[in-house]
Backbone as JSON, one array per atom type, in Angstrom:
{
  "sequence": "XXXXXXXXXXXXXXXXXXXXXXXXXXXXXXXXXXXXXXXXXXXXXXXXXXXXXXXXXXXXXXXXX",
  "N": [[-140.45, 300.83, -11.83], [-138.63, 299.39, -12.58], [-136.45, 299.85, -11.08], [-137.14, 299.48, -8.42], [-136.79, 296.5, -8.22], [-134.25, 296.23, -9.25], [-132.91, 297.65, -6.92], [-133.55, 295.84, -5.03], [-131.91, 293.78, -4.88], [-129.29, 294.56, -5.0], [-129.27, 296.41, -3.03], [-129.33, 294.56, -0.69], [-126.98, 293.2, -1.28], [-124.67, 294.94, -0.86], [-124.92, 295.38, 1.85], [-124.06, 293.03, 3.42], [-121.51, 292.92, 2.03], [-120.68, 294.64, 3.78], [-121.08, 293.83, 6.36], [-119.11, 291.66, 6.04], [-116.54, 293.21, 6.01], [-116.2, 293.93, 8.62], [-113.95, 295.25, 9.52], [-113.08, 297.27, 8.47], [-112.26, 300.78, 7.91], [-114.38, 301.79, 6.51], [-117.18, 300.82, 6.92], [-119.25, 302.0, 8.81], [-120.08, 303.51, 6.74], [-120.51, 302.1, 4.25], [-122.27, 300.27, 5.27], [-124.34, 302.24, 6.29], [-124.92, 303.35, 4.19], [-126.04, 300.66, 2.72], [-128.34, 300.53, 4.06], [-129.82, 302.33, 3.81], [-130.06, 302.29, 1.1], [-131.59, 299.86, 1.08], [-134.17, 300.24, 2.69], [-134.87, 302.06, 0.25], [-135.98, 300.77, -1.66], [-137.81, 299.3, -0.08], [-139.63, 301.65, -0.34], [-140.1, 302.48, -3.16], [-140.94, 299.96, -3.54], [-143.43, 299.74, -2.33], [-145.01, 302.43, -3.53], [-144.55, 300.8, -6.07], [-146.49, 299.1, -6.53], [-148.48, 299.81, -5.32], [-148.95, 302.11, -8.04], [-149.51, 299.78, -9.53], [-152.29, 298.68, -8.98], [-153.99, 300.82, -9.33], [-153.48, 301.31, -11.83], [-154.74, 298.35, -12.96], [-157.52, 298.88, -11.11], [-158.28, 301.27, -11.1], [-158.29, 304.87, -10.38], [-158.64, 305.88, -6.79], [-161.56, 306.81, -5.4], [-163.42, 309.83, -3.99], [-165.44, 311.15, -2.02], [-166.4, 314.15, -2.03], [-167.97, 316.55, -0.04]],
  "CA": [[-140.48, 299.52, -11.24], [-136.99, 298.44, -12.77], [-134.97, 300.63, -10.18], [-137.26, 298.41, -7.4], [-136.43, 295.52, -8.69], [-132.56, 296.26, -9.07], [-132.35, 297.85, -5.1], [-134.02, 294.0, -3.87], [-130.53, 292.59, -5.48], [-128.11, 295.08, -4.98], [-129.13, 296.56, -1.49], [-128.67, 293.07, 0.48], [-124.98, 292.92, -1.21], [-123.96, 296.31, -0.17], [-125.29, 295.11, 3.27], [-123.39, 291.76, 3.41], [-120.14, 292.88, 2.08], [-120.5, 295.83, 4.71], [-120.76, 292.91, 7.52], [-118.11, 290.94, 5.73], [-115.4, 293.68, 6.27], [-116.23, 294.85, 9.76], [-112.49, 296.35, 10.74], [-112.45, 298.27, 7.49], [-112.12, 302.06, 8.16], [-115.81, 302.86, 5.79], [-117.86, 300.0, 7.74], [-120.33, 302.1, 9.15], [-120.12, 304.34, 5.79], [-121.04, 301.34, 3.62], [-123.69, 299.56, 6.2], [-125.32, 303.26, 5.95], [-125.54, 303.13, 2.5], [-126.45, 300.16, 2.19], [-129.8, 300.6, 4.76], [-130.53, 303.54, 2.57], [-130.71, 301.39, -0.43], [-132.73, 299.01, 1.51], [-135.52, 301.85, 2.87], [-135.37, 303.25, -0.96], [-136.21, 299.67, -2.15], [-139.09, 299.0, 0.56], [-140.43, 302.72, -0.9], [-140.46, 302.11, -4.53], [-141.77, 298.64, -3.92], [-144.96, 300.0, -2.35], [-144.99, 302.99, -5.38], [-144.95, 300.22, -7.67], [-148.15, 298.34, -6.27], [-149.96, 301.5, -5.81], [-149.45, 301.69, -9.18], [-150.53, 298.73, -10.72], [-153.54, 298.32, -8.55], [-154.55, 301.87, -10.07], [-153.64, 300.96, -13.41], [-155.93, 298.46, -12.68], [-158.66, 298.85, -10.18], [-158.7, 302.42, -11.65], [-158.19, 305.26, -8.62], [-159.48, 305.71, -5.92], [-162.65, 307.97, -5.66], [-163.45, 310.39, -2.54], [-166.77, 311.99, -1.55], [-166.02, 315.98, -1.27], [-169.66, 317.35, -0.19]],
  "C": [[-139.15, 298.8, -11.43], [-136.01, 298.88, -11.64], [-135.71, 299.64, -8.62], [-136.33, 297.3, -7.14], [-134.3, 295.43, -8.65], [-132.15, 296.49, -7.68], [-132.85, 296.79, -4.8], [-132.6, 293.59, -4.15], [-129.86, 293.02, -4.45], [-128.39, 296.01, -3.52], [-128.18, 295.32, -0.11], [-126.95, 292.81, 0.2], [-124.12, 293.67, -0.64], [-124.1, 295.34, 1.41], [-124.08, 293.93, 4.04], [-122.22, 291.97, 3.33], [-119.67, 294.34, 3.31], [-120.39, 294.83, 6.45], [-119.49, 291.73, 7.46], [-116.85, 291.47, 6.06], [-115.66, 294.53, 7.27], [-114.82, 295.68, 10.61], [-112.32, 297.0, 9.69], [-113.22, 299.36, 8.34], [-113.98, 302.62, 8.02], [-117.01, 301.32, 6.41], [-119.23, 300.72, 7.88], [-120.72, 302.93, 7.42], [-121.31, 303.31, 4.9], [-122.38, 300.74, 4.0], [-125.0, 300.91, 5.94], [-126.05, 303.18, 5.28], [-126.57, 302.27, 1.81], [-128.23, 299.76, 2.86], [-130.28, 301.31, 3.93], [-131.1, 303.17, 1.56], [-131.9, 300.91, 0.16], [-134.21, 299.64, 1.95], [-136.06, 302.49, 1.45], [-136.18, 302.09, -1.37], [-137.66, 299.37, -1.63], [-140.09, 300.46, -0.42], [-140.78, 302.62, -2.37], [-141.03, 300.91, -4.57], [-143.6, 299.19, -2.89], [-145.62, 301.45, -3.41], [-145.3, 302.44, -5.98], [-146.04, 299.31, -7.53], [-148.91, 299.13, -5.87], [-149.91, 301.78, -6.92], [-150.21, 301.05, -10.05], [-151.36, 298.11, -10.12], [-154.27, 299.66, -8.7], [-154.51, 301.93, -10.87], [-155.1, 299.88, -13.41], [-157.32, 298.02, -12.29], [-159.13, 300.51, -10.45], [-158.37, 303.85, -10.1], [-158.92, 305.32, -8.13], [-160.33, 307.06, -5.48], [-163.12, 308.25, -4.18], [-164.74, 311.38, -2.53], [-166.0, 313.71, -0.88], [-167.43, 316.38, -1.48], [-169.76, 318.58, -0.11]]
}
């Protein structure tokens, strides 16, 4: 949950200073990157509330007949 928590920060800056220097050379390089972060960030933040609504609500139980 800490590596969530750190890509919410540090994604959006990548992002920002990647629209801040649009005639540099690594532009799209950085903007890449920094979507990537942002996609890893959305993924570990639903990971970490499927977690702790199975920590607890306990898991989730499935009828195999």
């Amino acid at each position: 949950m800490g590596t969530f928590i750190v890509l919410c920060f540090i994604s959006p800056v990548v992002v920002f200073q990647a629209f801040k220097n649009q005639d540099h050379p690594f532009f799209w390089v950085v903007l890449l990157v920094g979507i990537a972060l942002c996609i890893t960030a959305i993924v570990y933040g639903f990971w970490a509330i499927r977690t702790l609504l199975n920590g607890l609500l306990g898991e989730k139980k499935t009828n195999s007949s």
